[in-house]
TORPA-4810 file (N, C-alpha, C, O; in nm, 3 decimals):
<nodes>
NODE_1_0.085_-0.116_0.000_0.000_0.000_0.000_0.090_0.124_0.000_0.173_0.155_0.086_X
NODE_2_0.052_0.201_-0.134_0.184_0.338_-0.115_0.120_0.473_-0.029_0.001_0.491_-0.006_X
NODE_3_0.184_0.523_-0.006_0.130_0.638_0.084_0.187_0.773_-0.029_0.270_0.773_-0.121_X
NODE_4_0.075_0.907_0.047_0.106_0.981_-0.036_0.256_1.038_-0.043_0.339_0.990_0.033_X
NODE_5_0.293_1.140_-0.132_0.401_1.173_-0.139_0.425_1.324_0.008_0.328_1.399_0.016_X
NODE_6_0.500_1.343_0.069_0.514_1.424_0.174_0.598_1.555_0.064_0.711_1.543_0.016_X
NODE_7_0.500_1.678_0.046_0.595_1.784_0.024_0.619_1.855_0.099_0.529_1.871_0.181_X
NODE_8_0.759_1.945_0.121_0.733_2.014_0.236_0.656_2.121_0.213_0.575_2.146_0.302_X
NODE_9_0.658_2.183_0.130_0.609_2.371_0.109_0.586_2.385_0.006_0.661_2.438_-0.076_X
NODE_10_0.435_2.325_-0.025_0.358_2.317_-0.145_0.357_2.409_-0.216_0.342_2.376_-0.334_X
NODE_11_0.372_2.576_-0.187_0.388_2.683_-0.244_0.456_2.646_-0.344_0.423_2.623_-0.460_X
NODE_12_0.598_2.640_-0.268_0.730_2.651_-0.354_0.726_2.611_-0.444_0.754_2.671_-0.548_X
NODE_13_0.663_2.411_-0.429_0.667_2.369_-0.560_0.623_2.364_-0.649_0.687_2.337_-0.751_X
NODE_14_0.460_2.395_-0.646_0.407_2.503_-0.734_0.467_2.611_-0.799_0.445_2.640_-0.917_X
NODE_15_0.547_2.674_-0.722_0.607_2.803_-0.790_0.744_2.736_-0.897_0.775_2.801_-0.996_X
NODE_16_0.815_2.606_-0.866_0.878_2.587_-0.899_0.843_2.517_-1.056_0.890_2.558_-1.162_X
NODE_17_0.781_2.443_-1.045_0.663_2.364_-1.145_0.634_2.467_-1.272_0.627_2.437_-1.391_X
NODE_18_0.618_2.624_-1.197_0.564_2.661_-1.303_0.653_2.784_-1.345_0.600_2.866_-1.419_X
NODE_19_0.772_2.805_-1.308_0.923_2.870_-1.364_0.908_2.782_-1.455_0.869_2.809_-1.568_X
NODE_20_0.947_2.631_-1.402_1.021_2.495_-1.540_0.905_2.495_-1.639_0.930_2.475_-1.758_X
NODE_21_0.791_2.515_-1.600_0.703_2.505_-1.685_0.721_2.606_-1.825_0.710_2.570_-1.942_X
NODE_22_0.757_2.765_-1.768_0.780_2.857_-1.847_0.955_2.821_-1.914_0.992_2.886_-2.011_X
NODE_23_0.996_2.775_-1.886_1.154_2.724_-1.963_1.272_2.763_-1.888_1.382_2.777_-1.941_X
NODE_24_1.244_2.784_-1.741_1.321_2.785_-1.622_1.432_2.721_-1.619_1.389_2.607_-1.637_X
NODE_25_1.566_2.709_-1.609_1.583_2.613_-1.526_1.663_2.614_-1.409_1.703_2.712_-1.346_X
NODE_26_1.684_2.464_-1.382_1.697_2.493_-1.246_1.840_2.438_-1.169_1.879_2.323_-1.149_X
NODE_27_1.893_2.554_-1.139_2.048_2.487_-1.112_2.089_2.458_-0.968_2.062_2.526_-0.869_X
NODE_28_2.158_2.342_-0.973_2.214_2.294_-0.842_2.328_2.315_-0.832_2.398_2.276_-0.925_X
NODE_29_2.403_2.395_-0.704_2.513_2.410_-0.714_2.645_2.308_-0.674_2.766_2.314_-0.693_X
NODE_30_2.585_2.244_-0.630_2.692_2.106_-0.577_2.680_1.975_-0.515_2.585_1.967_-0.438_X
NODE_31_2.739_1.888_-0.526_2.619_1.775_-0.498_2.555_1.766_-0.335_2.451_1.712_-0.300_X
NODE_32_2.635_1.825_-0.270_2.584_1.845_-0.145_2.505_1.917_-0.091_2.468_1.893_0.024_X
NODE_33_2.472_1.996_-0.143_2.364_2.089_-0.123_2.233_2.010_-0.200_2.240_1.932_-0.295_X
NODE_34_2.099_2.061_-0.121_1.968_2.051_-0.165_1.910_2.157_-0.188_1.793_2.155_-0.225_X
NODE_35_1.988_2.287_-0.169_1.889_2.388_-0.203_1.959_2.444_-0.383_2.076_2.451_-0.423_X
NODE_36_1.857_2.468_-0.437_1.923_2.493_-0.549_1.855_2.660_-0.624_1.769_2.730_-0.572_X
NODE_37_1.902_2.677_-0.710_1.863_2.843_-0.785_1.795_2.829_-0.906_1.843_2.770_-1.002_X
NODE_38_1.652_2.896_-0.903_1.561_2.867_-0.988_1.535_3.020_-1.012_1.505_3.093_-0.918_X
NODE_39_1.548_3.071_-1.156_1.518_3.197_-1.197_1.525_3.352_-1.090_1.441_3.440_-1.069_X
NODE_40_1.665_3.333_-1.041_1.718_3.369_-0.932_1.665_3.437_-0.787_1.666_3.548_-0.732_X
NODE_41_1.608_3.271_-0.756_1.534_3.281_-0.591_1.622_3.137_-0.583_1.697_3.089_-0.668_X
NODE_42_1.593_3.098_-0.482_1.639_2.962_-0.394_1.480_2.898_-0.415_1.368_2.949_-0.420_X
NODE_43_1.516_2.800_-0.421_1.457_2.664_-0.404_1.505_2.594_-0.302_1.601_2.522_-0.328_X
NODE_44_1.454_2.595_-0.161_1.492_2.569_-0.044_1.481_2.384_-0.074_1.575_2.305_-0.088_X
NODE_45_1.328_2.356_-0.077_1.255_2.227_-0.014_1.208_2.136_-0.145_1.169_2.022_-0.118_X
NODE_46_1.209_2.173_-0.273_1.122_2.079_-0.353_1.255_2.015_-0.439_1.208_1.917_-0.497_X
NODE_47_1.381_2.025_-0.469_1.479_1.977_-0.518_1.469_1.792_-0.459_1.531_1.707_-0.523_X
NODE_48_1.396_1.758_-0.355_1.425_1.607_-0.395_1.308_1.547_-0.413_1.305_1.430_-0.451_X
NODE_49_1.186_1.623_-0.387_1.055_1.607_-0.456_1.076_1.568_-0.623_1.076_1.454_-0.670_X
NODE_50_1.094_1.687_-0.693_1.113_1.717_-0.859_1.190_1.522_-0.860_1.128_1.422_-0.893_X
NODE_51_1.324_1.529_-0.815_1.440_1.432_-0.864_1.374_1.310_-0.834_1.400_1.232_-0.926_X
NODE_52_1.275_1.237_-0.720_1.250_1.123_-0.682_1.186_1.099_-0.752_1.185_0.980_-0.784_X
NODE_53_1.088_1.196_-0.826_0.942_1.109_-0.873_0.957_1.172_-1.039_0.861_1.195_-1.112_X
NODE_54_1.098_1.190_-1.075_1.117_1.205_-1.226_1.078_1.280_-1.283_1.069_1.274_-1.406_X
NODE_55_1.026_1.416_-1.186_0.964_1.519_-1.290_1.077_1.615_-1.337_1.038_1.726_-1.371_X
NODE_56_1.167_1.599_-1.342_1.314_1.677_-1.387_1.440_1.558_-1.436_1.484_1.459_-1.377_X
NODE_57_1.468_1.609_-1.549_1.610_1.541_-1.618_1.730_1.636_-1.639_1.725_1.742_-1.701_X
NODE_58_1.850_1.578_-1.573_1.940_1.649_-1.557_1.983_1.686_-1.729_1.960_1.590_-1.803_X
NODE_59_2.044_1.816_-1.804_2.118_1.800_-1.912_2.250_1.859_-1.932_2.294_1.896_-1.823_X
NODE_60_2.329_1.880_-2.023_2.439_1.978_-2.016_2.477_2.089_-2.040_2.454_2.124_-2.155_X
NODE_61_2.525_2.159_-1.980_2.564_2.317_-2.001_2.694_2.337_-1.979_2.755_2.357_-1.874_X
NODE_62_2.739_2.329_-2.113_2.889_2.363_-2.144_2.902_2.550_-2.099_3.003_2.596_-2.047_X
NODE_63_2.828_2.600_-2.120_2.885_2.723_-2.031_2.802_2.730_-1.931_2.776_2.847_-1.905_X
NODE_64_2.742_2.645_-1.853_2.744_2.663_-1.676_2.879_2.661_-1.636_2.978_2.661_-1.710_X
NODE_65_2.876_2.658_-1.498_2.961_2.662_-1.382_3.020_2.466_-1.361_2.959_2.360_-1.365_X
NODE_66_3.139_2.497_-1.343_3.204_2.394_-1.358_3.124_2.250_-1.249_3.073_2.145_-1.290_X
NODE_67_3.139_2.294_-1.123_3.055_2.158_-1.017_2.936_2.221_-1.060_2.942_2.301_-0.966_X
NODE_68_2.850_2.249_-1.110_2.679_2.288_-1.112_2.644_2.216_-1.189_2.699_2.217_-1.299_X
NODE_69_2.492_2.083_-1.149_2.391_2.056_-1.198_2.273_2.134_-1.288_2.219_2.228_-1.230_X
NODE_70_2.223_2.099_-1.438_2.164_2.185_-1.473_2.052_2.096_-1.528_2.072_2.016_-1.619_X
NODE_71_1.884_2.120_-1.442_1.764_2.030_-1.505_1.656_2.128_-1.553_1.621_2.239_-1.513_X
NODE_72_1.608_2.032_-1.669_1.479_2.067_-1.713_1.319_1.966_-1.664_1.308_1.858_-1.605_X
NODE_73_1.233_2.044_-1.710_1.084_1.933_-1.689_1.132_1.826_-1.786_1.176_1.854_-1.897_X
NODE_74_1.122_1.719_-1.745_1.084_1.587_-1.801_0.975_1.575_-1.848_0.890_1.646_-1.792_X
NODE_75_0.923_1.485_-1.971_0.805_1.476_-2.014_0.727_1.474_-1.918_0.658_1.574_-1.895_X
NODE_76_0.721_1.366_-1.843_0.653_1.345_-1.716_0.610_1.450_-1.653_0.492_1.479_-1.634_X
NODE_77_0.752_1.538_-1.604_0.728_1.651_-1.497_0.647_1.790_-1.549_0.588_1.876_-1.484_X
NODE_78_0.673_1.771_-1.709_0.576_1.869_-1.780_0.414_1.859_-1.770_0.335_1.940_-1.723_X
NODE_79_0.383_1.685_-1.852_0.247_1.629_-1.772_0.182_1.706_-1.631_0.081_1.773_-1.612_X
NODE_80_0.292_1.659_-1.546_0.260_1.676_-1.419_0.213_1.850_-1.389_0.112_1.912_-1.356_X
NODE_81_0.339_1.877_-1.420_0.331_2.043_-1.435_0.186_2.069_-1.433_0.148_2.112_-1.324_X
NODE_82_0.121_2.059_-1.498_0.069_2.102_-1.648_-0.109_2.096_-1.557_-0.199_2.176_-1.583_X
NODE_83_-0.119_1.991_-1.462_-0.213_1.915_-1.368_-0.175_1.983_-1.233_-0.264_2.050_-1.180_X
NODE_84_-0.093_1.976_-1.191_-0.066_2.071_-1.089_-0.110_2.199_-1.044_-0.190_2.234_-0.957_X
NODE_85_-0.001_2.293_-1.170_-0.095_2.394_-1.191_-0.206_2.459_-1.165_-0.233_2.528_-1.067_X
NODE_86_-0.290_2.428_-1.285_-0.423_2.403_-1.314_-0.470_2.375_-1.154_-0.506_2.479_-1.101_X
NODE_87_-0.476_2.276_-1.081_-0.527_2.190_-0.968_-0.517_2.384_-0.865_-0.614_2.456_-0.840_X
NODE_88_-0.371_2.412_-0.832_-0.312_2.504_-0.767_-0.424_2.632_-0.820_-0.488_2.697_-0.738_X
NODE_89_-0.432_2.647_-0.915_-0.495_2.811_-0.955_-0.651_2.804_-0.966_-0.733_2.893_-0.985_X
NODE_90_-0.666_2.670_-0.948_-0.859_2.651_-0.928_-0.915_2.645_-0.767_-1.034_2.665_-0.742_X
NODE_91_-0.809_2.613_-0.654_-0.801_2.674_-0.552_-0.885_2.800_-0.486_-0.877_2.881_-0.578_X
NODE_92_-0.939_2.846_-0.412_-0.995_2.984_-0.408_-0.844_3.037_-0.343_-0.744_2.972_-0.311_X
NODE_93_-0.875_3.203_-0.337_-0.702_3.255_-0.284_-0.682_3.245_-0.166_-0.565_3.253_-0.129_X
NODE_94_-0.794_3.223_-0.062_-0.771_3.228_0.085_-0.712_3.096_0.111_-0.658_3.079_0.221_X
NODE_95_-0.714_2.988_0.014_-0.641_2.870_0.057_-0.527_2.851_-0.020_-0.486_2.738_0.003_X
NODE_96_-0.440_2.922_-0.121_-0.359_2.952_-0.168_-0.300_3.019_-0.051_-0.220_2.950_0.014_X
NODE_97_-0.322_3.135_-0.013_-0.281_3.213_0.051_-0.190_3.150_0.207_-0.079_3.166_0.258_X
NODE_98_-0.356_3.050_0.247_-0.315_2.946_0.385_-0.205_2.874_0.406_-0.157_2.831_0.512_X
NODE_99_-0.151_2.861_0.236_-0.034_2.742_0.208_0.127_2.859_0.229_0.231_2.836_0.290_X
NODE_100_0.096_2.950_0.169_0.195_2.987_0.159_0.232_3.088_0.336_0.345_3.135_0.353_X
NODE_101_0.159_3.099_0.407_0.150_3.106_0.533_0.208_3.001_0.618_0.308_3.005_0.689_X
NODE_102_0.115_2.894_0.593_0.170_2.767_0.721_0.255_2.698_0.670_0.299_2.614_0.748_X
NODE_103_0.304_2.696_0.558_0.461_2.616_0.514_0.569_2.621_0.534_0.646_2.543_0.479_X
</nodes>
């Protein structure tokens, strides 16, 4: 029996979902770190959300930064995107609002 997925700060990843959605992407600066730089804010909490459940594929960037990871939406994570979203902005705002409060 699977259980749901635990995000931490549903905001974020919404917000993050829908940078990559617009052609974002999203860089990690080293493998040790989890927080990574998405259209220059931090991405504190959804970097192992995106990576576990395949909604991001790492690719290459010959002029990034030498240790830096660089991902896009995956088909999948576009799908997903795409449902998310949508799900997030049909919401009324006082419970939009609630999320980005208690997270």
């Amino acid at each position: 029996m699977g259980t749901a997925p635990i995000i931490a700060d549903r905001a974020e990843f919404i917000d993050a979902l829908n940078l990559l959605r617009s052609g974002h992407v999203l860089v990690r600066p080293g493998q040790g770190s989890d927080a990574c730089l998405l259209d220059g804010g931090v991405v504190y909490h959804s970097w192992e959300t995106l990576a576990r459940y395949g909604l991001i594929d790492r690719f290459d960037n010959p002029a990034g930064f030498p240790h830096a990871s660089y991902y896009r939406l995956s088909e999948r994570g576009r799908s997903f995107a795409e449902r998310a979203c949508q799900a997030w902005r049909a919401l009324p705002l006082w419970q939009r609002v609630a999320v980005r409060f208690t997270a």
